[in-house]
Structures are given as C-alpha cells and as structure tokens.
VMD Tcl script that draws the C-alpha trace (Angstrom):
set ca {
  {-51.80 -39.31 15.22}
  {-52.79 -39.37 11.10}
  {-50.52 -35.57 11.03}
  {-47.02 -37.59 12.70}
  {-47.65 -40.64 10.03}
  {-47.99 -37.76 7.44}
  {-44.66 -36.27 8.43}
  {-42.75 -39.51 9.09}
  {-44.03 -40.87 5.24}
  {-42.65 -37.69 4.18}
  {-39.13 -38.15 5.41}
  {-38.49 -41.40 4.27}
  {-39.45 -40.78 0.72}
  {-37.05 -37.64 0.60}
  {-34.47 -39.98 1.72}
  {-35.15 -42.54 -0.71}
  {-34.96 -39.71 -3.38}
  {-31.59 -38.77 -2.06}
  {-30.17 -42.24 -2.64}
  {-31.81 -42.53 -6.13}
  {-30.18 -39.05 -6.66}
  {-26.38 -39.80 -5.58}
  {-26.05 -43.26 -6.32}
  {-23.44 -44.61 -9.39}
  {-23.51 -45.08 -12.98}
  {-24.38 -48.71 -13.17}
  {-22.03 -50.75 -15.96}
  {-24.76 -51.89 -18.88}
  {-23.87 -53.92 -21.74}
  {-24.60 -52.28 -25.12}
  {-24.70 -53.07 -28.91}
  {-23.47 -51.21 -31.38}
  {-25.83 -50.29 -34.96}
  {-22.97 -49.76 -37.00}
  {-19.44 -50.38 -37.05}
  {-17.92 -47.61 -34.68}
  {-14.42 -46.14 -33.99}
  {-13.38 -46.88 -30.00}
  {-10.66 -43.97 -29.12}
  {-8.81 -42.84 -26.58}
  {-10.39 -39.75 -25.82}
  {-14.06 -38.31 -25.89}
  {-13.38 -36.39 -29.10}
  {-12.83 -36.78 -32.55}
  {-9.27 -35.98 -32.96}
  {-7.88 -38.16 -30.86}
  {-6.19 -41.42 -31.74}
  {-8.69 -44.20 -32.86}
  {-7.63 -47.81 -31.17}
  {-9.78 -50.08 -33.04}
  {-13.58 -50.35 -34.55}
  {-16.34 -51.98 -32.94}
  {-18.51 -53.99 -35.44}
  {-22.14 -53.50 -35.76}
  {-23.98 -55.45 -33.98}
  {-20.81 -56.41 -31.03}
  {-21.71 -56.03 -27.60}
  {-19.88 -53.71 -24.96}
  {-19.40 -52.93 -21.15}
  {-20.92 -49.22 -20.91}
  {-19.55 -47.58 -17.05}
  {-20.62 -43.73 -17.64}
  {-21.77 -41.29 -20.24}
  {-22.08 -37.90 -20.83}
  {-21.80 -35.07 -23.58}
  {-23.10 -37.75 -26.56}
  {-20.18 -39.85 -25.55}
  {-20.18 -43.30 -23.73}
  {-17.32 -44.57 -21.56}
  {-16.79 -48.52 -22.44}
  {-14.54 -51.02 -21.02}
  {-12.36 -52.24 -24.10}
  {-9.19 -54.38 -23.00}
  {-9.67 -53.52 -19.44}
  {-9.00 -49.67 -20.17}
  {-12.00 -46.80 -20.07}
  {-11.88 -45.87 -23.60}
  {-14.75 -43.64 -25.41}
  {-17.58 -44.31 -28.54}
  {-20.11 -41.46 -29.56}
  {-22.99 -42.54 -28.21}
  {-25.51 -42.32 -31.14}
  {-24.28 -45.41 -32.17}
  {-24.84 -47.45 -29.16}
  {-28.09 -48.83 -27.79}
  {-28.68 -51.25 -25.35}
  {-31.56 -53.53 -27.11}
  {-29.88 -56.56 -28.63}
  {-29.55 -57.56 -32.32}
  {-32.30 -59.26 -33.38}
  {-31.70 -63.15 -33.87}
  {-33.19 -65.11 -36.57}
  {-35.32 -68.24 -36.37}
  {-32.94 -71.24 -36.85}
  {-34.82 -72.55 -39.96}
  {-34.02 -69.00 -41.56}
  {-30.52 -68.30 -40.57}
  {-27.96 -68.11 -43.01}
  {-24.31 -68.03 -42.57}
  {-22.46 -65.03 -43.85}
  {-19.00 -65.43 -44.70}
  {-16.75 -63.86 -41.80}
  {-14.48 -60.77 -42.66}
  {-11.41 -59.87 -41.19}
  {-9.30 -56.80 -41.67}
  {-6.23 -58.88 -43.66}
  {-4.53 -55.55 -44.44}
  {-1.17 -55.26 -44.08}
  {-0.04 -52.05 -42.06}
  {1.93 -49.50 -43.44}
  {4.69 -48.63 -41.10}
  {6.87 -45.66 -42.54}
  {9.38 -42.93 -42.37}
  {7.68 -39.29 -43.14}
  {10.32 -36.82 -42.02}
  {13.85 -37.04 -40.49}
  {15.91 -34.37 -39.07}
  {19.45 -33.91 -37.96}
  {20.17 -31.43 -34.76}
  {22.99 -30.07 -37.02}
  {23.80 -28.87 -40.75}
  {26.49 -31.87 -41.17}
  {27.84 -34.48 -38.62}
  {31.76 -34.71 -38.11}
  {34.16 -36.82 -35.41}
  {34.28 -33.73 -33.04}
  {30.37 -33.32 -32.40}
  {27.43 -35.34 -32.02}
  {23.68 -34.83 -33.37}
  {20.70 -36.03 -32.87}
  {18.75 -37.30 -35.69}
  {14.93 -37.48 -35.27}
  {13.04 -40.04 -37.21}
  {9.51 -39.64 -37.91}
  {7.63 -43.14 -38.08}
  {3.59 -43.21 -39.32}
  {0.91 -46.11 -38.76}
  {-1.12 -45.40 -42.30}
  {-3.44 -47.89 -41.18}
  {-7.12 -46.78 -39.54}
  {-7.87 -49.80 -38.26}
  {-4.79 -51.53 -36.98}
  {-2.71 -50.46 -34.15}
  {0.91 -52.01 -34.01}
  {2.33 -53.74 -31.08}
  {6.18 -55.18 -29.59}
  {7.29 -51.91 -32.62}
  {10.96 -52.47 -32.36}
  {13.18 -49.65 -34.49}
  {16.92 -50.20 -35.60}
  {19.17 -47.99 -37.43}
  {22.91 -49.17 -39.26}
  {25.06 -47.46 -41.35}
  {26.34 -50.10 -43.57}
  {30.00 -47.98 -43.99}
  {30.63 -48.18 -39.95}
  {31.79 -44.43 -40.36}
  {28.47 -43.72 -38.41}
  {27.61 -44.58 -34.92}
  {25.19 -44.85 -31.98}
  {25.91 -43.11 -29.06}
  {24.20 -45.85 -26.99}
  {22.26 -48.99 -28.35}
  {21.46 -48.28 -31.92}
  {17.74 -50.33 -31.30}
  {14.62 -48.77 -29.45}
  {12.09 -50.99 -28.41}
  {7.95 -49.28 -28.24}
  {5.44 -51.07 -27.14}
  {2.17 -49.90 -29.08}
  {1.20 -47.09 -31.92}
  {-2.20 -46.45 -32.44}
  {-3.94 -46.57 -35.91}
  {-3.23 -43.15 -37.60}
  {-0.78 -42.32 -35.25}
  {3.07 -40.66 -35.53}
  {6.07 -41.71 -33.59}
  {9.23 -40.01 -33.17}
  {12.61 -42.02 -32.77}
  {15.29 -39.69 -31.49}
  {18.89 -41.10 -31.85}
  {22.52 -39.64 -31.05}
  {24.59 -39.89 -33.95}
  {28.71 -39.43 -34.04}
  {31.12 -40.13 -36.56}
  {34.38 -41.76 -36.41}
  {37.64 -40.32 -36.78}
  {38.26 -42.19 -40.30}
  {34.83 -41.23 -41.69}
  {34.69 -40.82 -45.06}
  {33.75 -37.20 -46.10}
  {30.22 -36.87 -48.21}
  {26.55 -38.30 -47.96}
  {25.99 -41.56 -45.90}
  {22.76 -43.76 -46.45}
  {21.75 -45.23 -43.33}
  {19.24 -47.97 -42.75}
  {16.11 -47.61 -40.80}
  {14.12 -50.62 -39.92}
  {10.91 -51.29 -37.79}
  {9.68 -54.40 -36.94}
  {6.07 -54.64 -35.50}
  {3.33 -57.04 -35.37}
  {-0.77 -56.57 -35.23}
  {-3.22 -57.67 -32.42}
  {-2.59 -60.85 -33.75}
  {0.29 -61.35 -33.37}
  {1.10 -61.12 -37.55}
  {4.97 -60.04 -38.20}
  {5.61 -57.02 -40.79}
  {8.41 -55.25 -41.33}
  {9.44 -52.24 -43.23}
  {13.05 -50.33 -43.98}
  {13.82 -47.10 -45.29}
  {16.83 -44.68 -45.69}
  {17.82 -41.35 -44.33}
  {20.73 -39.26 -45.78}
  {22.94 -37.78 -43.16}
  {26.12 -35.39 -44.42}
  {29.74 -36.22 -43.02}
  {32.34 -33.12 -42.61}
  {36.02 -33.15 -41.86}
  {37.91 -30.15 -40.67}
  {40.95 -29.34 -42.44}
  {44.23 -29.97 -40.83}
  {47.04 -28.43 -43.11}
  {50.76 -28.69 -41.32}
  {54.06 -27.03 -43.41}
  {57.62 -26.64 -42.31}
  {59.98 -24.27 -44.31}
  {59.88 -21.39 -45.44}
  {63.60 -20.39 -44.15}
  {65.34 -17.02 -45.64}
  {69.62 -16.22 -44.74}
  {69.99 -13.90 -41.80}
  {71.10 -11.66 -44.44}
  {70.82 -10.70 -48.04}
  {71.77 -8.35 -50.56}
  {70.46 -6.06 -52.47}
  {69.33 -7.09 -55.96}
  {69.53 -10.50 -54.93}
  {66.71 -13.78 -55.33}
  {66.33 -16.17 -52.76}
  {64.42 -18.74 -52.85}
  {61.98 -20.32 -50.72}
  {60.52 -23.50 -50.16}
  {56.89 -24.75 -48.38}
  {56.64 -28.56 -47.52}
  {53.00 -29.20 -47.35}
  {51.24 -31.66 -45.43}
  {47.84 -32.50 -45.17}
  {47.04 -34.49 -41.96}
  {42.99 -33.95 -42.25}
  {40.79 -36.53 -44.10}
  {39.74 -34.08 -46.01}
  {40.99 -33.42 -49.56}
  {42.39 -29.52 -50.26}
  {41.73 -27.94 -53.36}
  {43.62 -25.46 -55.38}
  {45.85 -24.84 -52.82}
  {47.89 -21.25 -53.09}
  {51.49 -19.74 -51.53}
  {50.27 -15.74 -50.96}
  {53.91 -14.09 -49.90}
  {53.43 -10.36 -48.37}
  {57.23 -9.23 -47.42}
  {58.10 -5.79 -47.38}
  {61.11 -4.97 -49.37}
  {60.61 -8.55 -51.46}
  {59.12 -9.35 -54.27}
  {57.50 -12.98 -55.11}
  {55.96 -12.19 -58.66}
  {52.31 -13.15 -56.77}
  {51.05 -16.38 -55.78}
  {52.20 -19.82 -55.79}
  {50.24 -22.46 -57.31}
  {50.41 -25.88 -55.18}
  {47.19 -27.40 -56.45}
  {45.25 -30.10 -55.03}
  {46.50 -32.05 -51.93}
  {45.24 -35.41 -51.24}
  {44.35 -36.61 -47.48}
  {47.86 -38.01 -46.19}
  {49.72 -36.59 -48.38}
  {52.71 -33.68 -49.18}
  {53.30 -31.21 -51.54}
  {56.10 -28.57 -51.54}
  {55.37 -24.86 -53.11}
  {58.03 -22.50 -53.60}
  {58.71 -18.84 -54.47}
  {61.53 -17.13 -55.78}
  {61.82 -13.46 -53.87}
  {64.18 -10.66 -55.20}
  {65.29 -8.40 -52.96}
  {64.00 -4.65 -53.83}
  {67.12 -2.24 -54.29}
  {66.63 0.52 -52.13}
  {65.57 -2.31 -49.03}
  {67.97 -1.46 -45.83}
  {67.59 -3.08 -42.53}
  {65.58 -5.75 -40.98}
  {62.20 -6.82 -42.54}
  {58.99 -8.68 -42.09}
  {56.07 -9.96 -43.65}
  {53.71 -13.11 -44.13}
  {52.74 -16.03 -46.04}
  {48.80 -17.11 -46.16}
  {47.55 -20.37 -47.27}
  {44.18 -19.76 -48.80}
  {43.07 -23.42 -48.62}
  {39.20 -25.08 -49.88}
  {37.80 -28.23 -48.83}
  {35.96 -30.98 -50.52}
  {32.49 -30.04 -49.09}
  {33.18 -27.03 -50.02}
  {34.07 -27.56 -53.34}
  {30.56 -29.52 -54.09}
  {28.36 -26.65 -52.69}
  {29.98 -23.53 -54.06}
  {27.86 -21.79 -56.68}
  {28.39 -21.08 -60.12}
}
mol new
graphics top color blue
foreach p $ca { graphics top sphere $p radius 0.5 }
foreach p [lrange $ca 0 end-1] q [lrange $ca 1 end] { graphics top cylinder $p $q radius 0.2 }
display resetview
C-alpha cells in the first residue's frame, strides 16, 4: 500500500511541474533606474518613440535576449532590460521630502527638407515627374503627430496631378519621411528655374502646433516649335541669273530661338553661305532671305535643301565655354 502512495505522489508532482513549465509570462510592473529610450523594435537601430524617465513605472508582458516587452500606449514596444527592475523607487519620509522643480522637454522639433529629387532632368507641358521630398524629425525625443505636407508654386506654371496636400499621421523621433508628388507643367509655363513651396504642419504629443517651409528648385523646358512658309523659286530660270528668296519665320513655341541661321544646299545655285536671322522671340516672326545666282553651265531640273539650325533658351544657359 506505502509503494502505490509512492507512485501516485510521484505523478502529481510531475504534473504540477508541467504546468509551472508551460504556463505564460505574467505582466509585472517595473521601474526604470535611468531615463531609457522605448522603441519600436528589440534593437538599437530602430526608431526610438519616446524616453521613459528614471524612476516611471511600466507594464512588463515578456522578455528575452536583454530586452523587455512593455505596454506603452496600448502597443508592445521594447526597453533593454538592464535598465529596468521591478523594486520601486524609494520614497522619502514626508518631513524630508523636497520638491524638485518638474522638467519638461519644451524643445521645439525640427521638421525639415534633406533631399529632393525629380523623376526627370527638367519638367515640361508634355510629361509629368515625380518629385520626391525628403522630410527629417531632428528631434530624439519628440515624435510628431496629425504631420500634414503641402506644396505651391507661387507662378501657377506648376501643378499637382491630384491634391497638392498629403496628410501622415505620426513620424517617430529621428526618423525620415518621403513625400512623393506628381508634378506637370502648364502649357504657358514660363521656361527656367521655378521655386516651389514646401510646408509641413505637425504638432507634438501635446498637442503644440509647429510649422516649418522650405523650397525646392524644379527646371521648366519648352520644346521648340519653329513654322516658315516661303521659300518659292520660278519654274524656270536662266543662266547667270539671281533670284531671290524669302523665309517667313514663325515661332509658335514658348521658347525663345537664338541665333537663328538660313543654310541653302542647291545644286547648280549659289547663296554666298548662310543667312543670318538672329534671335526670334516666343510669338513672334522674322523673315530671312538669300539671294541665289544661277551657276552657268546648270541645265535641267534641280534640287536641294534649306536647314534651320535653331538653339533654345535652355540651351543657351548650359552650353559651355
């Protein structure tokens, strides 16, 4: 009878042990000994949310690997563990308490544009970019909340494709953000470097309003659209003789032409080289003509060609030395 007591004994502690064993992580509440970083992630690179002050208590679910998994706004978020215990600060007697004054982080975060970058070299009326805008939270302690990011160009020759506002909801303290936006211009846009405005709006945990505004450069291009009429010879001429021939130029681009040239290339005619026209203006005309004398031993029919070598603004600006 004393052996089966033995054996039964046996059996229930093993099951005990197994329950022991298995059973869940209870939730604790510890204190930190210094002020510690709470972050998203059990490691040190990633983002840091805010800083638990030394001495503040905390709801501890799990641990492992040096690093503790607290409750913190009702998300699981991580604190090295080192820094956490789970005795509570010590309190003074009342006759020997002094009051210290209380600090708060009255910082003002820094918000800011670091890079920017345009899908393409230049941006014209007959394709779109994408311009990415990279924002920064400089501050270690603060995250930003309700961010909301806006973007005008103050000469309208710019546009949104789509709302030109993009609202975020949170960026962590020592985070990056990246605001892509679709960018066309209009069909009047002024040729050269435009100056847009970028502004974000945010606020802290509570609920203080900043602001900051900065500017990106973003390049405009027209194409060139050069029309001429013209250029008409007699169904027949003589030998020896000059005719002469007139361009009517007409520049229906919104870009301006420089140092435009007449190049004529007919066999059996001579021009004396090129023609000179000069600079055309957007909108406007301008006539160049030739004088061609027919060579003396020419017979027959005969053909040839007239090239307008043509230069734009933008390229005019950029052209080396």
């Amino acid at each position: 009878m004393k052996k089966i007591t033995a054996i039964i004994l046996c059996f229930l502690f093993l099951f005990s042990f197994t329950l022991t064993a298995s059973a869940e992580y209870e939730q604790e509440i510890v204190y930190a000994t210094e002020n510690v970083n709470i972050r998203t992630e059990p490691n040190t690179d990633c983002d840091i949310i805010t800083v638990l002050q030394k001495g503040s208590s905390i709801t501890r679910v799990g641990e492992s690997d040096g690093w503790s998994k607290v409750i913190y706004e009702g998300k699981e978020r991580y604190i090295t563990s080192e820094y956490l215990t789970m005795t509570p600060p010590e309190e003074k007697p009342a006759e020997e308490t002094t009051e210290e004054p209380t600090t708060e982080d009255n910082s003002t975060p820094r918000f800011m544009v670091t890079s920017y970058e345009l899908s393409e070299k230049s941006l014209s009326p007959e394709k779109s970019a994408v311009l990415k805008v990279t924002f920064k939270n400089y501050s270690t302690t603060k995250a930003l909340y309700n961010i909301k990011f806006s973007l005008t160009d103050p000469s309208g020759d710019i546009l949104t494709v789509g709302m030109p506002t993009k609202y975020v909801k949170s960026v962590y303290a020592g985070s990056s953000y990246v605001w892509e936006i679709k960018l066309k211009a209009i069909n009047t846009a002024a040729i050269g470097q435009h100056d847009l405005q970028i502004t974000a709006e945010y606020e802290d945990k509570n609920f203080s309003s900043y602001s900051s505004s900065d500017t990106v450069r973003i390049d405009v291009k027209q194409s060139v659209k050069l029309s001429y009429s013209g250029a008409v010879l007699p169904k027949k001429v003589i030998q020896g003789d000059t005719q002469t021939v007139t361009l009517e130029l007409m520049n229906t681009g919104k870009s301006r032409i420089y140092n435009c040239t007449l190049d004529f290339d007919i066999e059996g005619m001579q021009s004396g080289g090129s023609v000179f026209v000069g600079n055309i203006e957007p909108a406007t005309n301008a006539q160049g003509s030739a004088n061609l004398r027919v060579d003396s031993d020419t017979l027959g029919e005969v053909t040839g060609k007239i090239t307008i070598p043509t230069r734009t603004t933008t390229e005019r600006s950029t052209r080396k030395p």
